[in-house]
N, C-alpha and C positions, 0 to 999 in steps of 0.2 A: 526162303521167304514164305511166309504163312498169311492166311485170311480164313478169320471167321473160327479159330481152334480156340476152344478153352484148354489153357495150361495146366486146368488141373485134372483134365482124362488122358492119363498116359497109360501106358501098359504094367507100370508100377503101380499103380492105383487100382489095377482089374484085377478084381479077383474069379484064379480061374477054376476050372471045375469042369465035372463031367456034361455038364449040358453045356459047356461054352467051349471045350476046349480044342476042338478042331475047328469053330472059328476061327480062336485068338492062334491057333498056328499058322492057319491061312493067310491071317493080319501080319504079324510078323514077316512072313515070307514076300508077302508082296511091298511093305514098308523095307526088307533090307534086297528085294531084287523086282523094283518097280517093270511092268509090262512084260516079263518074264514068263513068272511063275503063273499066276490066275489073272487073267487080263479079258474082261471085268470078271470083279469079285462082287456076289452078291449076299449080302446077309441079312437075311429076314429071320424074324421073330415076334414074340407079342409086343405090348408095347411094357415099356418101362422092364425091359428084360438086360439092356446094357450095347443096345446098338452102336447108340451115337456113340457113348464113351468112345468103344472099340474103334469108332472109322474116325472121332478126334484122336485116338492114341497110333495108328496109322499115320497118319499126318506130323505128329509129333515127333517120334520114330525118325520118319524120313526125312526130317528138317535137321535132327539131330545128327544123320548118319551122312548129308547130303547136304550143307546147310544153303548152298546156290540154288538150290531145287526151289521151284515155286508149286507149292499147295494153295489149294483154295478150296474151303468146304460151305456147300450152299445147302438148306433147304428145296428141297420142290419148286416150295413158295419161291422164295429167292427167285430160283433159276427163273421160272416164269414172269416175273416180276421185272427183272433184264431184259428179257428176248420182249414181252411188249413192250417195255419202253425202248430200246433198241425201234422195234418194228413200227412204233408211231414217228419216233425220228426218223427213220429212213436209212438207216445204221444198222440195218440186219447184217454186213457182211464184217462190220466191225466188233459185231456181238459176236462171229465166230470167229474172227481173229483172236479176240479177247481170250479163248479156250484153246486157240493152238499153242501159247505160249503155255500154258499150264505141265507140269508135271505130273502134278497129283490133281486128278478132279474128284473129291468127295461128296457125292448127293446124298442127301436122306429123305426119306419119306416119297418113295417113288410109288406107293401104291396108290398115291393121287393121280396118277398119269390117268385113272380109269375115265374113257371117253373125252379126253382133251387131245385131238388129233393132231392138231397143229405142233402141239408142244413135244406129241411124241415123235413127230417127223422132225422136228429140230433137232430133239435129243440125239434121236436115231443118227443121225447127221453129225451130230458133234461128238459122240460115242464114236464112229467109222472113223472121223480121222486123226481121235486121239489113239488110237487101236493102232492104226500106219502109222503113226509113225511113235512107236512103242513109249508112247505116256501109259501110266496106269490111271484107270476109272477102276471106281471104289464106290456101290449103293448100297442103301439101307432101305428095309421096308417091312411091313407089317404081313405083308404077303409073300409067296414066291410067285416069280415073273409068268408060273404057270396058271395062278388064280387071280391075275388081275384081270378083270371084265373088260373086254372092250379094246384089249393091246393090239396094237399094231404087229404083223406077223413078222416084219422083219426086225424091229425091235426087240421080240418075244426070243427070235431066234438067236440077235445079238446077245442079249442077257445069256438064254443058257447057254451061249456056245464058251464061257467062264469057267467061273465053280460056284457053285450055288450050293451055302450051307447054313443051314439055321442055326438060331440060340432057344434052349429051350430055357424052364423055371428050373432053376436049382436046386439041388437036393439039400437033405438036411448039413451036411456038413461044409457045403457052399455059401449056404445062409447063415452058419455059424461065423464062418467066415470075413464076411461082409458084415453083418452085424457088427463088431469085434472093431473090424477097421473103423465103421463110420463111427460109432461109438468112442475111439480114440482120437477122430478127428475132432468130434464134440468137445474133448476132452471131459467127458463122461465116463465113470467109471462104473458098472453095472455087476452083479454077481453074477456068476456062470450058469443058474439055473433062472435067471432071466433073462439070459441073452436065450438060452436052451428052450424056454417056454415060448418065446416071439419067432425062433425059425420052423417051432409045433405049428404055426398056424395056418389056415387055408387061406393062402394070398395067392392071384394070377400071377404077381409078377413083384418084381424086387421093388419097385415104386412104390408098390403098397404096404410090403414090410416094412420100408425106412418111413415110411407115413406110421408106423405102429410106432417105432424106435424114436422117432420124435417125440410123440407123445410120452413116452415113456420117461424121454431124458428130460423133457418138462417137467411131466411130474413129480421126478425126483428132484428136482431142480429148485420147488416150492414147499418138498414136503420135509420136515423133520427128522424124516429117518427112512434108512435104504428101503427100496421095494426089493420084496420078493417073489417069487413063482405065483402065488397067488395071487397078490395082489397086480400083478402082469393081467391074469387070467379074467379076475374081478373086472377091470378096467377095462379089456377088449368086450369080456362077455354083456357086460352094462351092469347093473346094481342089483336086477333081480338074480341074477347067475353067480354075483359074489355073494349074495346073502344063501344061497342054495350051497355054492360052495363052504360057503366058512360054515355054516351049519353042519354039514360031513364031513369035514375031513379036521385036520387038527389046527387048534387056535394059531393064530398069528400073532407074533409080540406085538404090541404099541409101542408102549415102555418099560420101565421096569420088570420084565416078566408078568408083566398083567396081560388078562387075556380079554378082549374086547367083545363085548356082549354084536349084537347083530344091528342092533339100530347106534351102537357106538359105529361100528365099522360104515351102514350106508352113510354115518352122516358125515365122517370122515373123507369116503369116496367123492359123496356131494360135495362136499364144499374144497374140496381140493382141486376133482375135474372142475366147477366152476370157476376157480381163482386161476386155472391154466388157461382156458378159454377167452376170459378176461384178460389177462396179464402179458400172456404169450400167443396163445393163437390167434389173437383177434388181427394181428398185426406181424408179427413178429414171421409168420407162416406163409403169410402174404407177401414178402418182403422177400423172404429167400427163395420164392417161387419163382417171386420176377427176377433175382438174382441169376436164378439157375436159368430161366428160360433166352435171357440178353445177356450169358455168358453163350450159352450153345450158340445161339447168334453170331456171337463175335465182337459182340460192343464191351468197353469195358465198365464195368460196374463197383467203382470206386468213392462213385456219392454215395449208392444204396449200401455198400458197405458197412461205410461209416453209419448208417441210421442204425444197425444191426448193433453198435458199443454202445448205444444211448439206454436208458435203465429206465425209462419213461416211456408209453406209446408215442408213437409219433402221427403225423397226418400224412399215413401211408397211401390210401389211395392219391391224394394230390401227389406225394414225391413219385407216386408211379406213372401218372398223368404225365406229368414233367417232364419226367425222363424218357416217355413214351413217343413227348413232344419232340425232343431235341434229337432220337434216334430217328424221327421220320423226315425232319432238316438234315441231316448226317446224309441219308438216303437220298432226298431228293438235290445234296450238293455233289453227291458223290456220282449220279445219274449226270451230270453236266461234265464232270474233269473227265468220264467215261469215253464223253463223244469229245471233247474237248483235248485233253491228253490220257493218255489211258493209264502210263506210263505213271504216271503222281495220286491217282485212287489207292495206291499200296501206301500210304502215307497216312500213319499211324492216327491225324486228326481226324480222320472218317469215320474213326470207329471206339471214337471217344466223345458221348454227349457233352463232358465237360471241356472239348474243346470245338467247342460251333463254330467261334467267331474266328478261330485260328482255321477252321474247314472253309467259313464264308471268305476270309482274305486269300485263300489259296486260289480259290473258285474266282473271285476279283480280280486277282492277279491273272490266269489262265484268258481270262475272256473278256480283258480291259479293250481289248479293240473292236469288240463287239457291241453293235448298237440296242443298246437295254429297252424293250416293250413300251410303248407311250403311257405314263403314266394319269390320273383322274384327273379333271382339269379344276382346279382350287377355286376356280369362280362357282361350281355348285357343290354347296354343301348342305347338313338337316338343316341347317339353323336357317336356310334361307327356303326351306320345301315348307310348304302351306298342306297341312291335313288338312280332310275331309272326306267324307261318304264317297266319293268316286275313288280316292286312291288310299282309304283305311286300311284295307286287307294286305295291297301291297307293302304296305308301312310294316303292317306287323310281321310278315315274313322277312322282309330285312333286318327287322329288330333280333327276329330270332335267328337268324345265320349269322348276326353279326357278334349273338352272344359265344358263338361254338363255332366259327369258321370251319367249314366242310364236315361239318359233324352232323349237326341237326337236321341243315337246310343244305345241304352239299351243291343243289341244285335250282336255284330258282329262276322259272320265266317269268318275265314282265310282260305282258302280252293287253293290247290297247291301241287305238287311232294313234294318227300322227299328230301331234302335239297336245298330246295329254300329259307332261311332264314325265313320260319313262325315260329321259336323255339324261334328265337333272336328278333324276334318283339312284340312278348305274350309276353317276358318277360321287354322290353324294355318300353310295354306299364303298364304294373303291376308297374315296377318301378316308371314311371311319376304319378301313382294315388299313391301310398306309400307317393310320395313330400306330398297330400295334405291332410289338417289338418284335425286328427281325425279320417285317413284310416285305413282299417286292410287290406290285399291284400293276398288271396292265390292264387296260381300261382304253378302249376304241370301237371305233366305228366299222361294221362288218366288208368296206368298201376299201380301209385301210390295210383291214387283214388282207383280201382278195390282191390288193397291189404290190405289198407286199412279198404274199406268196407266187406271184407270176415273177417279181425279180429274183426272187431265190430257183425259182425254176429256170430260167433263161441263161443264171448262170450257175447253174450247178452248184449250189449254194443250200440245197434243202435242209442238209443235216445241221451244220452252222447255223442256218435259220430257227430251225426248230429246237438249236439243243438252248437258244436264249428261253426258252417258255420252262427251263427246267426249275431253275432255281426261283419261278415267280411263287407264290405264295396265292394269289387269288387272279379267276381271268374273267375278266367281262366284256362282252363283246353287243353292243349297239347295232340294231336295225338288220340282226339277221336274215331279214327276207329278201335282202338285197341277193344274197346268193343264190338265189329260187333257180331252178335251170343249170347251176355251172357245178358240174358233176366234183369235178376235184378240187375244189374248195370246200365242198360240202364233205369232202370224203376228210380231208386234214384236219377240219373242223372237229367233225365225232372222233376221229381219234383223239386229239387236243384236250376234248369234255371227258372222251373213257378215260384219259390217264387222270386226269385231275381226280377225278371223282376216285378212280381208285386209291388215290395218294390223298386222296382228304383232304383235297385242297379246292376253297371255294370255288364255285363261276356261275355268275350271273350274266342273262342274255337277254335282250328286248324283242319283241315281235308286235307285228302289227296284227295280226289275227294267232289264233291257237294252231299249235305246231302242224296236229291232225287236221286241221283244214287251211292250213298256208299251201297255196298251191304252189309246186316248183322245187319243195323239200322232199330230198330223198327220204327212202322208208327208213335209212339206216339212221340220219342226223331226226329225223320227225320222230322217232321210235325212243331214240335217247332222249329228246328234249321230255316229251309228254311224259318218261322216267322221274323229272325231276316234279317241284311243286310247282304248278303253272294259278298266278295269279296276274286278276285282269284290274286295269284300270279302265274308268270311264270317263265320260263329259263331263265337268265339273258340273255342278249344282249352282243353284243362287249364292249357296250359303258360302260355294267356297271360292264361288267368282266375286263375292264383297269381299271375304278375306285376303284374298291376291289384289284385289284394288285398293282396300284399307295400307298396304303395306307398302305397294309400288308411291301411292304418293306421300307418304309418312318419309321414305327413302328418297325421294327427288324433291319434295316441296317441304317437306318441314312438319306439315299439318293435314290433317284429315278433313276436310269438310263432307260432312256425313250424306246432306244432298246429291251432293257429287257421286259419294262410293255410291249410294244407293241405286242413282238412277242408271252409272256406268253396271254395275251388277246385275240389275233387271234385263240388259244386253242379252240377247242369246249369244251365244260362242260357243263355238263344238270343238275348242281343248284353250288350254291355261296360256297358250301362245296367242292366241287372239287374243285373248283379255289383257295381257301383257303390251300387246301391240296396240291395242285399243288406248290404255292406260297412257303410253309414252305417249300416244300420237295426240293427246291434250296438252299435256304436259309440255313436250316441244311447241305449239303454238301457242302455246299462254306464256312462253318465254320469245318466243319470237315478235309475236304482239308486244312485251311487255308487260302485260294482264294476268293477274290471277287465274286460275282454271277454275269456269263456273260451270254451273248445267246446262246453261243458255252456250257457250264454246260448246259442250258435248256435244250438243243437240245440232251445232252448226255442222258440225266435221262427222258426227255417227250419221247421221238422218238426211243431212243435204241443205239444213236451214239455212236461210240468208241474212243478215244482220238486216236490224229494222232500220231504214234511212228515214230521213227527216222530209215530209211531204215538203212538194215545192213551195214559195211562196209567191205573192204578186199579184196586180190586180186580175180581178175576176170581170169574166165578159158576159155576153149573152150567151156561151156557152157550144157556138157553134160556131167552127173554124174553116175555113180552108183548107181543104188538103192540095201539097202539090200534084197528086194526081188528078187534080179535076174535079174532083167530089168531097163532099163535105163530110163531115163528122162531131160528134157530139160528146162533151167532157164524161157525159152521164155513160156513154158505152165505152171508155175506154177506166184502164186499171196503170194508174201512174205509181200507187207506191201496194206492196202489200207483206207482209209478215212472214209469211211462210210462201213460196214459190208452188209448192202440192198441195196448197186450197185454193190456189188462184181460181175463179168461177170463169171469167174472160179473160180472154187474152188480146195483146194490142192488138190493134189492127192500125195499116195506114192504108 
């Protein structure tokens, strides 16, 4: 069982030579007598010198000679990529189980371990017990384990206690070599004294030779008639070196035995290299770039193929976007069957972008009894948020996260009082990512999280808990300050935000003041948040408290009376929740009553007014009555009916 090998770097495919070839014996030996012979095996060299090949053709090898053997070949990246999502789930011990069943563990690119401590006590760790119990580990790197900065001495000491043996650049007749083969892969045919003048040349590393041989086989690909030596020469040297060249030495055919004067020939050069540049480079280079680099990967690259037989440019950046897109769903489903079943991640849909939806049904099927993240709640959406000068800014950073989910805006705080409408915009914008194809959106309140997270605690439940956040696509989490004070909710949380952000994957959070001055947030979640774009909202204005009042009664009563919005709007309110409740709270009495909603009702229920009653009637006296207490009184000092109750000048008296 394999993961992650391109099948097309085997040891039939390397060509060997004097700068490789105590490598490739070393390879071999530990591919046909794994934990053996050199246990670990380290092979540095430059880059584009033929590492990877070698430790895919390893792999290969032992699959072939062994085919129950499980290989698995990871990047750095990779590896690191695992052990912290591993370690935000809570699944560290399941990430090193994950590497006990291995056989073959292939890393490359281990001379990034420099100054990432964590990662190299892990390795160190997973290296010691694939050692006991006799698996073979297999690294590549740019360095040897003696000049990387910053190693850990007992890791330093695992590496060399191996074999440690580099690859150098190739000699002439290695180059010849390689040249030759990739050339027939092309199925390009070249003449011997230009395959002979491209291994002359001063290149670091083989990478850059087949970067020369490409061009090469373009340009003969375009041109009329075979290149030769010179025109090889011409082509790397640029146009002033072939015009210097063809001036010295002897004519080049065109056609017919004619000899091409010097501005025949740069114009030839021009207009050739530019018709490759155009035709083939501009796209065609780009494409097998990304072929080669999500083949080393291990994804299989059977769409981008196909673009490579098309005879037209294509819209290669987007097909690479694309396919970029559905290798980082691949990942982020394959991080869930991980903690989920570990056992069904070897399951050929992972590592195929053109099978998502058969990777998403496997991941549905694994974790059907699992209760999926609360989704945005469908009552607010844009079409019902009221812009304006207090929440513009906000608007426009949702706009732009919502054009590039976790790209642009990876991170945005809503930060603002309580009831300035950030509940209805988190969820407004949860919803607009829900539209788009393939999304999972949880979307809740920071009070949910925290209860939550105490029942996956209580019952040993954390990893299970946390492996449902993998497959989400976007997280927004509501009135984060509620966790101010409670250390490990805050601690799950920044975990939660580092992995998203590093997977690309939206999260938008609300706060009532800015991260840096919320009191009660630790430095570690307060340091992340203020990372992302923190935009504020305010106290609505006049203008956008008429707007929310124009539309609350257009939605319950039918019609606008512009009186009304105006004078409900002239209302101070210190967020769009008052206004709202202002609004209803007419509206309900002027159907309670029966009655239209006027300004006089406003005035009654805003201000405390009291409806005008109709003065008494009946005959009039002299004006001066009897009180039952004994004393008299006078119609002129007392106030029988009056308009407003907070102008009254006197008050009864009996």
């Amino acid at each position: 069982m394999t993961a992650g090998l391109n099948p097309r770097y085997t040891f039939g495919t390397f060509v060997v030579g004097p700068a490789n070839q105590l490598a490739v014996s070393a390879a071999r030996a530990v591919a046909e007598a794994p934990g053996t012979a050199y246990n670990p095996l380290v092979i540095h060299g430059g880059p584009g010198l033929g590492k990877t090949h070698l430790v895919m053709a390893i792999g290969q090898l032992a699959n072939m000679l062994t085919p129950a053997s499980t290989v698995t070949y990871l990047s750095l990246e990779e590896f690191q990529e695992a052990f912290q999502a591993a370690a935000a789930a809570g699944q560290t011990e399941a990430f090193r189980n994950r590497f006990s069943q291995v056989d073959f563990l292939l890393l490359d690119d281990v001379q990034y371990l420099s100054r990432r401590t964590d990662l190299q006590s892990e390795l160190s760790r997973v290296l010691t017990q694939l050692q006991q119990s006799g698996k073979q580990v297999v690294l590549t790197g740019t360095k040897a384990p003696s000049e990387i900065e910053d190693l850990d001495d007992q890791l330093r000491a695992n590496l060399a206690g191996g074999l440690v043996v580099d690859i150098g650049l190739p000699e002439f007749q290695t180059r010849i070599a390689v040249l030759e083969q990739r050339a027939r892969e092309r199925g390009a045919e070249l003449a011997a004294d230009v395959v002979e003048t491209l291994a002359r040349l001063e290149v670091s590393s083989i990478r850059e030779l087949l970067g020369y041989l490409n061009r090469v086989v373009a340009l003969q690909a375009v041109s009329e008639q075979a290149l030769n030596a010179d025109m090889v020469q011409a082509l790397v040297a640029g146009e002033g070196a072939a015009l210097a060249a063809v001036g010295g030495g002897t004519p080049m055919p065109v056609g017919a035995g004619a000899a091409p004067s010097r501005d025949e020939f740069a114009a030839f050069l021009s207009d050739v290299t530019e018709a490759v540049e155009h035709q083939v480079e501009q796209w065609r280079t780009r494409l097998e770039a990304g072929i080669e680099r999500w083949q080393q990967e291990g994804y299989r690259t059977a769409r981008l193929e196909q673009l490579l037989l098309q005879d037209v440019s294509v819209a290669v950046d987007q097909a690479l976007r694309e396919f970029e897109r559905d290798v980082k769903r691949l990942r982020s489903l394959a991080g869930v069957m991980q903690t989920v079943d570990p056992a069904r991640v070897e399951d050929p849909a992972f590592t195929d972008p053109d099978r998502v939806a058969e990777a998403e049904a496997l991941v549905q099927e694994a974790t059907k009894h699992q209760v999926p993240p609360p989704a945005p709640s469908a009552a607010w959406r844009f079409e019902t948020y009221v812009e304006g000068e207090a929440n513009r800014a906000a608007l426009q950073a949702a706009r732009v996260a919502l054009e590039a989910p976790g790209v642009e805006r990876p991170l945005v705080v809503l930060v603002g009082p309580s009831g300035v409408g950030k509940t209805h915009l988190l969820h407004a914008i949860g919803n607009a990512l829900a539209a788009k194809p393939s999304a999972m959106v949880a979307c809740f309140s920071a009070q949910q999280f925290e209860d939550e997270l105490e029942d996956a605690l209580e019952g040993d439940r954390l990893g299970i808990w946390l492996s449902r956040y993998q497959p989400v696509t976007a997280f927004l989490l509501d009135d984060v300050q509620l966790l101010a004070g409670k250390e490990r909710p805050q601690e799950e949380l920044a975990h939660l935000i580092a992995q998203f952000r590093a997977s690309h994957r939206q999260v938008v959070v609300t706060l009532t003041t800015a991260p840096r001055v919320s009191e009660g947030l630790g430095g570690e979640l307060a340091a992340l948040l203020e990372m992302g774009q923190v935009v504020a909202i305010g106290t609505p204005d006049r203008e956008l408290r008429r707007a929310i009042v124009a539309r609350k009664l257009k939605e319950r009563h039918g019609e606008v009376s512009d009186d009304l919005a105006d004078y409900l709007a002239a209302r101070s309110a210190d967020g769009i929740r008052a206004v709202v409740g202002m609004v209803q709270r007419v509206l309900d009495t002027a159907e309670t009553r029966g009655v239209s909603p006027s300004v006089s009702l406003a005035r009654e229920l805003v201000e405390g007014a009291q409806p005008v009653r109709p003065r008494p009637t009946g005959m009039r006296t002299s004006g001066v009555i009897a009180s039952p207490r004994g004393g008299v009184t006078s119609r002129e000092k007392m106030v029988w009916t009056w308009p407003d109750p907070g102008e009254r000048a006197i008050e009864e008296m009996y």
